[in-house]
Wavefront OBJ file of the C-alpha trace (Angstrom):
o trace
v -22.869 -21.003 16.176
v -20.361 -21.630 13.265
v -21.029 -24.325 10.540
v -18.375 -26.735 12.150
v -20.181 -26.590 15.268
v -23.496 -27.513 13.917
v -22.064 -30.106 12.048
v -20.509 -31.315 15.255
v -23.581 -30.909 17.483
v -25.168 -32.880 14.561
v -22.246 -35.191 14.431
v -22.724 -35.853 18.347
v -26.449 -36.577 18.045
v -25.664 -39.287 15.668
v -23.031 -40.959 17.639
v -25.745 -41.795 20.202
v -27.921 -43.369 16.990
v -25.356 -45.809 15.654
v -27.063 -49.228 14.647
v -24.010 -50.836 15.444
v -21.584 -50.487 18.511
v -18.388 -49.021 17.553
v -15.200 -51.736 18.907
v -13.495 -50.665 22.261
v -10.515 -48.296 20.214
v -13.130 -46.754 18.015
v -15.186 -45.581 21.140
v -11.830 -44.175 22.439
v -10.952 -42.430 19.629
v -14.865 -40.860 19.510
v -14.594 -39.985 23.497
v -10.925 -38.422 22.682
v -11.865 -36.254 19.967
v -15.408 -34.635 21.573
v -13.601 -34.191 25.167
v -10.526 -32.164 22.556
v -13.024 -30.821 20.653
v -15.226 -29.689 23.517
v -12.966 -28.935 26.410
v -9.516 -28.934 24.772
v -6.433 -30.414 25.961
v -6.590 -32.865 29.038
v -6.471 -31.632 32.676
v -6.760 -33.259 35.738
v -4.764 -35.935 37.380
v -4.218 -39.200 35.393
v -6.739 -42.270 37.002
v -5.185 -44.564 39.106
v -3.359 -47.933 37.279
v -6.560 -49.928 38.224
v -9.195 -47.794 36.842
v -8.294 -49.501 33.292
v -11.615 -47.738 31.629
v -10.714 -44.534 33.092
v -7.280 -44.700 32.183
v -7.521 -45.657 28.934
v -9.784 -42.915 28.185
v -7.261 -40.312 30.062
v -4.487 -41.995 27.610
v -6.380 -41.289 24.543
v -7.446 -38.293 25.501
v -3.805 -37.023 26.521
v -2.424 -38.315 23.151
v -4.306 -35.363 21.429
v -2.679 -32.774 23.292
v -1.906 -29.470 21.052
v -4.947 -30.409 18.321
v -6.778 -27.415 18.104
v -10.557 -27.394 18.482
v -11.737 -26.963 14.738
v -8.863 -29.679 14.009
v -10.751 -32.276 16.626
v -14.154 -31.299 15.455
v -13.689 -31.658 11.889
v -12.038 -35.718 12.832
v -14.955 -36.387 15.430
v -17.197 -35.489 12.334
v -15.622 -37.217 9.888
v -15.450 -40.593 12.276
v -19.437 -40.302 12.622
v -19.403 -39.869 9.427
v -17.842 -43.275 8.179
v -19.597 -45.380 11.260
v -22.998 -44.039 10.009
v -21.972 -45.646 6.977
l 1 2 3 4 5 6 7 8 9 10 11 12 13 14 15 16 17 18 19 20 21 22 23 24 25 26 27 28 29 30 31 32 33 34 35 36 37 38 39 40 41 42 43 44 45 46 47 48 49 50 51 52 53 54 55 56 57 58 59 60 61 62 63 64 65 66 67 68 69 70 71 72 73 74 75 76 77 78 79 80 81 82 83 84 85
């Protein structure tokens, strides 16, 4: 396991530990960037119009197509990073 990923499986951990709830386009930005960083660009079919949550996700998600793992890892990190204060 590389340094990055340590720092991300650290960085992950310490999502979960926040004092404080992130708002609602903070916690898509932190779900976007650990499903790029972990399984890479979106796949699947897009959630039906109704399933707001699940779309929204999907959107953010999809709107980090082409950012390469390390890239996604290193932003997820940093993000922790500056909620942890």
């Amino acid at each position: 396991m590389s340094d990055l990923e340590k720092a991300f499986a650290e960085a992950t951990a310490n999502a979960k530990q926040l004092t404080e709830k992130p708002d609602n386009d903070t916690l898509l930005k932190l779900y976007a960037l650990f499903k790029q960083a972990s399984e890479g660009d979106v796949s699947g079919e897009k959630p039906g119009f109704f399933d707001f949550v699940a779309t929204a996700k999907y959107e953010a998600w999809e709107a980090l197509a082409g950012t390469d793992k390390e890239a996604a890892m290193q932003k997820y990190i940093d993000l922790v990073k500056r909620l942890s204060g």
